[in-house]
C-alpha positions in Angstrom: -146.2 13.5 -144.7 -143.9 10.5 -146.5 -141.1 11.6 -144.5 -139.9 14.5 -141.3 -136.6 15.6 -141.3 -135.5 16.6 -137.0 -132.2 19.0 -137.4 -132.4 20.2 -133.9 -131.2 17.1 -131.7 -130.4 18.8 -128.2 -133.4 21.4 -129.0 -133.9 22.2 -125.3 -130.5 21.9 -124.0 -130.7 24.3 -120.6 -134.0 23.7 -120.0 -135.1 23.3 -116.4 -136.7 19.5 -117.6 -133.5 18.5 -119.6 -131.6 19.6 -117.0 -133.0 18.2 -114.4 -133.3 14.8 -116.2 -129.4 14.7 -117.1 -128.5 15.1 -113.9 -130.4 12.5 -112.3 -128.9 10.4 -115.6 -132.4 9.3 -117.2 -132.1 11.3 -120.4 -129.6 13.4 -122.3 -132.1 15.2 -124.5 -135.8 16.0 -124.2 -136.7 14.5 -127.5 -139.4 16.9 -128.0 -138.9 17.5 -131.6 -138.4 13.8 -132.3 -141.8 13.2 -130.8 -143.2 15.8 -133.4 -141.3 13.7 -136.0 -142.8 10.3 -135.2 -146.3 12.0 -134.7 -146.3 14.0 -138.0 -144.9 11.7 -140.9 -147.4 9.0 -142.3 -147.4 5.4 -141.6 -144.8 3.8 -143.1 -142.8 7.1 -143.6 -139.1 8.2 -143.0 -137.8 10.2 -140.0 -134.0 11.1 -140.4 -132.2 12.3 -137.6 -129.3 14.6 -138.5 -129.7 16.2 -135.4 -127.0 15.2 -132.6 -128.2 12.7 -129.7 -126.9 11.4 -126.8 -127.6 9.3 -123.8 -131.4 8.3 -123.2 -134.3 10.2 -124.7 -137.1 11.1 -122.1 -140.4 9.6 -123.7 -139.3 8.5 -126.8 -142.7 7.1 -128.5 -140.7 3.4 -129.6 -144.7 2.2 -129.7 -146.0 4.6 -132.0 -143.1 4.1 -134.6 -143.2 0.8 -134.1 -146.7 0.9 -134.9 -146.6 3.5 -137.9 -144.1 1.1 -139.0 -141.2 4.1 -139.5 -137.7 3.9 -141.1 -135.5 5.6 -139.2 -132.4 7.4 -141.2 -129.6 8.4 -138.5 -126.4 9.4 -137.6 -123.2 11.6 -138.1 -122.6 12.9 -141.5 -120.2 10.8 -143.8 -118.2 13.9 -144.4 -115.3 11.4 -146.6 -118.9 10.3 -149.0 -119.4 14.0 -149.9 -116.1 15.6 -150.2 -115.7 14.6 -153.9 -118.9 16.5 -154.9 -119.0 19.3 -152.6 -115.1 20.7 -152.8 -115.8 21.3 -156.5 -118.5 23.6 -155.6 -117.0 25.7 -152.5 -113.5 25.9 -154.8 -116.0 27.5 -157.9 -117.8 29.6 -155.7 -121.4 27.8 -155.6 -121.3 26.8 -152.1 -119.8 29.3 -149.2 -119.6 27.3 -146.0 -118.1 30.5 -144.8 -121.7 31.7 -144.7 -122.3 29.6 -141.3 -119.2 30.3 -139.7 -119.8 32.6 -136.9 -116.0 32.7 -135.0 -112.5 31.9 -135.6 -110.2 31.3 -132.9 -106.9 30.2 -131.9 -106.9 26.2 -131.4 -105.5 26.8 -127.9 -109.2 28.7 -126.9 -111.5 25.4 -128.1 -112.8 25.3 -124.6 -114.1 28.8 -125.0 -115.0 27.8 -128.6 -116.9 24.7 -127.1 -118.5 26.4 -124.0 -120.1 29.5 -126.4 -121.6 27.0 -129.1 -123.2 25.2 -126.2 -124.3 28.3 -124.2 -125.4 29.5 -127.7 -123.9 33.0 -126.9 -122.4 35.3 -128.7 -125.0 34.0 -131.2 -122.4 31.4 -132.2 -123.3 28.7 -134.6 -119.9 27.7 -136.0 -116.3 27.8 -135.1 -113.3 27.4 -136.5 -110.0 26.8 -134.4 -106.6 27.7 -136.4 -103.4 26.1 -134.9 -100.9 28.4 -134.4 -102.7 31.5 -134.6 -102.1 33.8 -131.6 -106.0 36.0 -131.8 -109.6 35.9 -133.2 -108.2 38.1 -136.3 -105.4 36.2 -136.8 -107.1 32.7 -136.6 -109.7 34.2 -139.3 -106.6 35.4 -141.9 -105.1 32.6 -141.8 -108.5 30.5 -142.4 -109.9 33.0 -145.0 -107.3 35.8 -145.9 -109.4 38.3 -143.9 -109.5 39.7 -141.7 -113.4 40.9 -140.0 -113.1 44.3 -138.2 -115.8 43.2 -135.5 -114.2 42.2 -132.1 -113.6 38.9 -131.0 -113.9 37.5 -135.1 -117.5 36.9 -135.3 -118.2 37.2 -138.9 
């Protein structure tokens, strides 16, 4: 492969090893799927990293790259580099972002917000917090003008 692409960053977050290893501080992610990365693409292929990483990766392969002589692409998204091209397309209709979005809530519950997108419950994969809004329904008006009849605004 010329290039891997590894969306998943903390893939095993709550997993007895990644647990374990964050807790004694050596690792904040198992790097599993990075691994696969490094060991799939070619040598002298691309591996972006999209996915979100933190702290130290437990048997990171910095040999093998090294080796393979890999270009690593990484980091947070330059949302400002994209806006120009992308708002076009959600304002016409092309793109629905709306699509991921899987709660609304009031700003003052982004800890629950936080805590069920990192538990991955409530099949949560995207929230949006509304100042000002005082419920799940009314955090989703306000955000999309309307209002989902399923309880606790998941769309």
């Amino acid at each position: 492969m010329d290039a891997v692409i590894d969306a998943v960053g903390f893939e095993a977050k709550g997993s007895l090893t990644e647990t374990v290893l964050t807790n004694l501080k050596l690792e904040g992610s198992s790097g599993k799927a990075l691994r696969q990365c490094i060991a799939a693409v070619r040598r002298g292929g691309v591996v972006s990293v999209p996915g979100v990483y933190a702290g130290f990766i437990h048997g990171f392969l910095f040999g093998d790259a090294f080796d393979k002589g890999l270009t690593f692409k990484m980091g947070q998204t330059h949302v400002h580099a994209w806006l120009g091209e992308l708002l076009p397309l959600i304002e016409k209709g092309l793109l629905k972002p709306e699509e991921i979005v899987t709660h609304y809530m009031p700003f003052e519950e982004a800890a629950r917000g936080y805590e069920i997108f990192e538990k991955r419950e409530e099949e949560c994969r995207k929230v949006i917090l509304v100042p000002g809004a005082t419920s799940a329904q009314a955090a989703q008006k306000q955000a999309t003008g309307v209002v989902n009849p399923m309880p606790g605004g998941v769309v």
